[in-house]
C-alpha positions in Angstrom: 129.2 93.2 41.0 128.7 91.6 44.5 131.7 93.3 45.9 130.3 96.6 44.5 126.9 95.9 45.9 128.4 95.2 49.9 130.6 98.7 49.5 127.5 100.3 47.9 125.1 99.0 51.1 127.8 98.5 54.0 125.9 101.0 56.4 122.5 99.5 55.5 124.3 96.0 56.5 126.3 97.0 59.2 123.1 98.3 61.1 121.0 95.4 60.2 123.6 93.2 61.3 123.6 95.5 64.9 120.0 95.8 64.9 119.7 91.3 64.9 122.8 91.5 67.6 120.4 93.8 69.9 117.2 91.7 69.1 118.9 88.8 70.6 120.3 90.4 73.3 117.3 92.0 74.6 115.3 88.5 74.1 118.0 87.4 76.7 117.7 89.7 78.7 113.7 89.3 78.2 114.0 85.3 79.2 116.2 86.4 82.5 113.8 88.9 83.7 110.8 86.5 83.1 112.8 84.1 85.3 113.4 86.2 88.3 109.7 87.5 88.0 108.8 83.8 88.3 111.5 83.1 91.7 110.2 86.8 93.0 106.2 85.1 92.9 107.2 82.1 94.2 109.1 83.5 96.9 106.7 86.3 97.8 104.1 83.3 97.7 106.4 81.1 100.2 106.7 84.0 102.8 102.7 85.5 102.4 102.0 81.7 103.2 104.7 81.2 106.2 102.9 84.5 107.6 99.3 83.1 107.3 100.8 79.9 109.0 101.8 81.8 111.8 98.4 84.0 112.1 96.4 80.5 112.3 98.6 79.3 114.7 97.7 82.1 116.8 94.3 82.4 116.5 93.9 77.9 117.1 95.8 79.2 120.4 93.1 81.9 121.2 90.0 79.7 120.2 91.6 76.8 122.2 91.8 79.6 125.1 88.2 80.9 124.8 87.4 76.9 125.1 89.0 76.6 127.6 87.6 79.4 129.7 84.6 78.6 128.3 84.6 75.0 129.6 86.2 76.0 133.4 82.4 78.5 133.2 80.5 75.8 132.7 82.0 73.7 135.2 82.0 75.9 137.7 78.0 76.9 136.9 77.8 73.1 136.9 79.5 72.1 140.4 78.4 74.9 142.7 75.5 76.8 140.9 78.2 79.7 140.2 79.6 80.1 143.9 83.3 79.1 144.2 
């Protein structure tokens, strides 16, 4: 009787049998791509914060500028009423 029963359903239990093979395949492949997602994030968030670095960098260089110039003005206004 059992060997009847396994020739009577082989299709059945064949594809069942493909059908768990391709379930854990494609929760593999599921894990991977939730993994590079994570590295793509990370990275994206290392270079989007190397770029803001750089754009505060340059803007502390301007405002250090405008204080600058802003601070030769007043000295000038201060040591000779305006005239050079």
């Amino acid at each position: 009787m059992g060997m009847e029963i396994v020739t009577e359903y082989w299709h059945q239990i064949l594809v069942l049998v493909g059908a768990i093979v391709v379930a854990v395949r494609l929760e593999a492949e599921v894990k991977s791509l939730r993994k590079d997602i994570e590295d793509i994030k990370k990275r994206d968030t290392y270079v989007e914060t190397v770029r803001l670095r750089a754009e505060v960098d340059v803007l502390n260089k301007q405002i250090s500028g405008l204080w600058d110039f802003a601070n030769s003005l007043r000295d000038r206004f201060k040591n000779g009423n305006g005239h050079s």
